[in-house]
Structures are given as structure tokens and as C-alpha cells.
C-alpha positions as CSV (number, residue, x, y, z in Angstrom):
1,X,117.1,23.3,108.5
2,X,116.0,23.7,105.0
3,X,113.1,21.3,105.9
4,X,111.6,23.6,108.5
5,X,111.9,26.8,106.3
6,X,109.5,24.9,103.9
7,X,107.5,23.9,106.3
8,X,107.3,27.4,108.1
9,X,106.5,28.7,104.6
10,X,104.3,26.0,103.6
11,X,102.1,26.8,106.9
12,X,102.4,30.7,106.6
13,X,101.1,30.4,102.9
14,X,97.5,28.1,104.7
15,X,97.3,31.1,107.0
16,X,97.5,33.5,104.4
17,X,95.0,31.3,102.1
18,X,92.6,30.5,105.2
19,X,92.1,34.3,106.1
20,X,91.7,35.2,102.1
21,X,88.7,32.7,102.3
22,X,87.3,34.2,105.1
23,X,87.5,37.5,103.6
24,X,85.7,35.9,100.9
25,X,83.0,34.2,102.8
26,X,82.5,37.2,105.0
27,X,82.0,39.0,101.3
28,X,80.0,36.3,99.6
29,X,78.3,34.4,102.2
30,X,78.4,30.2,101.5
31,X,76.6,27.4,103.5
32,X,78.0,26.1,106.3
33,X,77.2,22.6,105.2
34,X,79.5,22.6,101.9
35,X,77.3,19.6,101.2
36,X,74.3,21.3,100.8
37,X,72.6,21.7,97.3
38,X,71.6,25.8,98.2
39,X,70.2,25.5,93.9
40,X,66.8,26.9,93.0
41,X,65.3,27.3,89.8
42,X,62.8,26.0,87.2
43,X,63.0,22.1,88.0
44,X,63.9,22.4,92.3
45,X,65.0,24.0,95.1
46,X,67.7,22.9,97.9
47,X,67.9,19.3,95.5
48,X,64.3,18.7,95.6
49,X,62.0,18.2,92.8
50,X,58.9,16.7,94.1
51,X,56.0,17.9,96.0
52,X,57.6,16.2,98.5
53,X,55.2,15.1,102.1
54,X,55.3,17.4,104.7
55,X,56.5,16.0,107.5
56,X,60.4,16.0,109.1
57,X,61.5,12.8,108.3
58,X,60.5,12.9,104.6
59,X,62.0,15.9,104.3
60,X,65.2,15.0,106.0
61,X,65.3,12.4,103.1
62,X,64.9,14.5,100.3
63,X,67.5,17.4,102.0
64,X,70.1,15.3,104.0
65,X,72.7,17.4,104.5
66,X,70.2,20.4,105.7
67,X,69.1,20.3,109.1
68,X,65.2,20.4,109.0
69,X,63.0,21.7,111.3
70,X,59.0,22.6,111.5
71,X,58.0,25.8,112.4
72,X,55.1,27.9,113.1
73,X,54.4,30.2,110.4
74,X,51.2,32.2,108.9
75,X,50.0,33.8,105.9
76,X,46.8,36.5,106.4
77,X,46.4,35.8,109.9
78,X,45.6,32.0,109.1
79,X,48.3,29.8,110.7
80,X,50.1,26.6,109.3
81,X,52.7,24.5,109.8
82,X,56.1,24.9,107.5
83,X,59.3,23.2,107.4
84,X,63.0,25.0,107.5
85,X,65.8,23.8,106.1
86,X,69.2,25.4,107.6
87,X,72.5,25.4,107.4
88,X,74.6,26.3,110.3
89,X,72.5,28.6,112.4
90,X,70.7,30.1,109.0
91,X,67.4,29.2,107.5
92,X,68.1,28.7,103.7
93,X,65.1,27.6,102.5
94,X,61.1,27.2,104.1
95,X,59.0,24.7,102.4
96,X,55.1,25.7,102.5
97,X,52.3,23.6,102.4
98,X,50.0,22.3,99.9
99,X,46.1,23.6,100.8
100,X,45.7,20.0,102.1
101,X,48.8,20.4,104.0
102,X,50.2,16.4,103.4
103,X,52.7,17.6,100.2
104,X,54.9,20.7,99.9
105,X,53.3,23.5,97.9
106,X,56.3,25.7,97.1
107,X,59.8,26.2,98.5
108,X,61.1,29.7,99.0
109,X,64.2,31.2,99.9
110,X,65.3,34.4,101.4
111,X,68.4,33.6,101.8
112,X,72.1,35.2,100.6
113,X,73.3,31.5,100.8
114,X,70.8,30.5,98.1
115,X,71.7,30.5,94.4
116,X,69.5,31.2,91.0
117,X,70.7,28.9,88.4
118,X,72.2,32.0,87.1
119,X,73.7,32.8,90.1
120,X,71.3,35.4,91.9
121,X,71.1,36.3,95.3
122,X,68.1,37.2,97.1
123,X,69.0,41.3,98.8
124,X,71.7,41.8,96.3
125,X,70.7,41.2,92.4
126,X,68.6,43.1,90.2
127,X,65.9,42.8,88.3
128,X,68.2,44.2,85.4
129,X,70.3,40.8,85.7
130,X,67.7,38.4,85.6
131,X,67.3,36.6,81.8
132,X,64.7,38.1,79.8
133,X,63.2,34.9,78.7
134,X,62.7,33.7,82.5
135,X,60.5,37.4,83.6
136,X,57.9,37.5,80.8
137,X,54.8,37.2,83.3
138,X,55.0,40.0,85.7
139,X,52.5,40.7,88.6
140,X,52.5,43.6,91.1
141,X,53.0,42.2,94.6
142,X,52.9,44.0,98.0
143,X,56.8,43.0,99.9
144,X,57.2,43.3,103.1
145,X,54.8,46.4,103.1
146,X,56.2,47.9,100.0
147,X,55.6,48.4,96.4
148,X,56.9,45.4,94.6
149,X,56.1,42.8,91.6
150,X,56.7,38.6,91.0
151,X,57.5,37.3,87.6
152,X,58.4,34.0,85.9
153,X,57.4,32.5,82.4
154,X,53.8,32.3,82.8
155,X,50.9,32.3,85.2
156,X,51.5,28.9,85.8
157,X,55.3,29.0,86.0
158,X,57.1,27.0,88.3
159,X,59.9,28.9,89.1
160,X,59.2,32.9,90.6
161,X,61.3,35.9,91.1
162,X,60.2,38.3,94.1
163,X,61.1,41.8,93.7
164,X,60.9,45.1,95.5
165,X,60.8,48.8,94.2
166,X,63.7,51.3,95.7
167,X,62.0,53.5,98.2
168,X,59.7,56.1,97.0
169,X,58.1,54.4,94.2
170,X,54.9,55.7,93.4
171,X,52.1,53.4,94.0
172,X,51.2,50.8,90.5
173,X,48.1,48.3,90.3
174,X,49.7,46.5,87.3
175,X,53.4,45.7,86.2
176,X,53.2,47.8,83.3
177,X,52.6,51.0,85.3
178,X,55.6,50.5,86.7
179,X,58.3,53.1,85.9
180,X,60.9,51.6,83.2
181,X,64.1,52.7,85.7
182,X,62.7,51.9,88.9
183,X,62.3,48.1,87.4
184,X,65.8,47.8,86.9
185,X,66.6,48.9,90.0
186,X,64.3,46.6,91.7
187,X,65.9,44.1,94.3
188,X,65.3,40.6,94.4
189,X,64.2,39.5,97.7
190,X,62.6,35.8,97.5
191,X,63.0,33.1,94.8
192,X,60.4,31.2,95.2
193,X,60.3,27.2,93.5
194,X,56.4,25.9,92.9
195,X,56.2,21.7,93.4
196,X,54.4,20.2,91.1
197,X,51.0,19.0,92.0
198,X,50.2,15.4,93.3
């Protein structure tokens, strides 16, 4: 009799546990794969650090535990091909192509399942939050039809930070017009990881 009133407890207490992770995942949104490396930064994105070929299969290689896909996609008007990589039933990561469109060009996330190496998420963290020493090269950007700017360490950085102004920002042709509080206000909305060139 004492056996089953561990038991019971022992089963109630998983229950209890299963539903606080829920709670949590519903909160803080994780990968469906658990396998999946959902990293970007400076040196790769999603585990990869190479400008890796465009095609499926040699993707599939460099990002097992994603499932990868190619998909339509356009930038101007001027349509290419890009490959997803997903986990579950989300895209986590898009890998864009090189101008000769054999290697991968840059890989780019959107994703709340993607993590900076210092933890960011893309339509949550700040601009406020990000280190100093990784935003010294800004550049206004248009997002998604709003005002918005790009940093990373330098022109030829590898590793960029996609940001957009809170509604009603007045219009700015260079980051340094840019109102001091509306920058630390700004959301981050892509992370973006630049392959190195073949």
C-alpha cells in the first residue's frame, strides 16, 4: 500500500513538472528538435560555419537534426532559390545564396527559437541589451517598411544585428540621426550570420 502512494505521488509530481514545462515553453518558445543547434553569432549559425553548397543534401549534412527544405524566395523583385531549415512546423533559419548561387551567402534568422550567443531573441530583445563592443558599425536599414538600422563590428563584419524603431520614429538617413531613446528601444528582428567567402 505504501508502494502505490509513492507511486501515485511520484506520477502526480511528472504531471505537475510536465505542465510547469509547458508553461515554460509556451513562455519561452524552444525547438522542437532538442537536438538542434538554434546558435548564431560571429563564427555560425544553426552549427554551421562554412559557406556551405546550396543544395538540400549538403545542407542536410551540415544541419542534421533540422529538416531542410528549398524554397522560393526574392529580394527587389529578383527571384532565387533559398534553403529553410525548421524545426517542427517552424522555419528557424533561411540560408541565402551566394551571387553565383553554388555556396551559401548568409544565414538569417527570424526566429523566437533562435539564440544570440548572448542569449537574444529576434521580436523580443533590445537594442539596449546587445554588447557594446559587438554594435560599433551601425547602418540605417528600411524593415519590413519601417524605419530601422543593422550593426555589427565593422562593414565587413560577419555577424549582423537587424533592428527596428518603435512606431512613430521620425524618418533618419544615417544612424547617428537617430534619436538616443528611440535606439534603446529598438527591437531586434533578424540576426543575420555572413559565410565566409569561397
Amino acid at each position: 500500500m505504501r508502494f502505490l502512494i509513492v507511486v501515485a505521488a511520484l506520477a502526480l509530481a511528472a504531471c505537475g513538472q510536465e505542465a510547469q514545462q509547458r508553461e515554460t515553453s509556451d513562455a519561452y518558445p524552444v525547438v522542437a528538435a532538442p537536438n538542434s543547434n538554434t546558435l548564431i553569432g560571429a563564427s555560425s549559425a544553426a552549427g554551421i560555419s562554412t559557406a556551405v553548397a546550396m543544395n538540400v543534401d549538403a545542407v542536410r549534412l551540415a544541419a542534421p537534426s533540422f529538416i531542410v527544405a528549398e524554397v522560393n524566395d526574392q529580394v527587389d523583385g529578383q527571384p532565387f532559390k533559398a534553403i529553410t531549415l525548421s524545426a517542427g512546423d517552424e522555419e528557424v533559419f533561411r540560408i541565402l545564396p551566394a551571387a553565383d548561387g553554388q555556396h551559401a551567402h548568409a544565414i538569417v534568422t527570424r526566429s523566437t527559437q533562435a539564440r544570440s550567443e548572448v542569449g537574444e531573441i529576434a521580436g523580443v530583445s533590445k537594442f539596449a541589451v546587445a554588447p557594446p563592443e559587438q554594435v560599433t558599425f551601425c547602418l540605417t536599414e528600411f524593415v519590413d517598411g519601417a524605419q530601422g538600422f543593422a550593426c555589427s563590428t565593422a562593414a565587413d563584419g560577419t555577424f549582423w544585428r537587424v533592428y527596428r524603431l518603435p512606431d512613430g520614429a521620425s524618418p533618419a538617413e544615417t544612424f547617428a540621426e537617430i534619436e538616443p531613446d528611440l535606439l534603446h528601444e529598438a527591437t531586434l528582428v533578424e540576426m543575420r550570420w555572413i559565410a565566409p567567402r569561397v
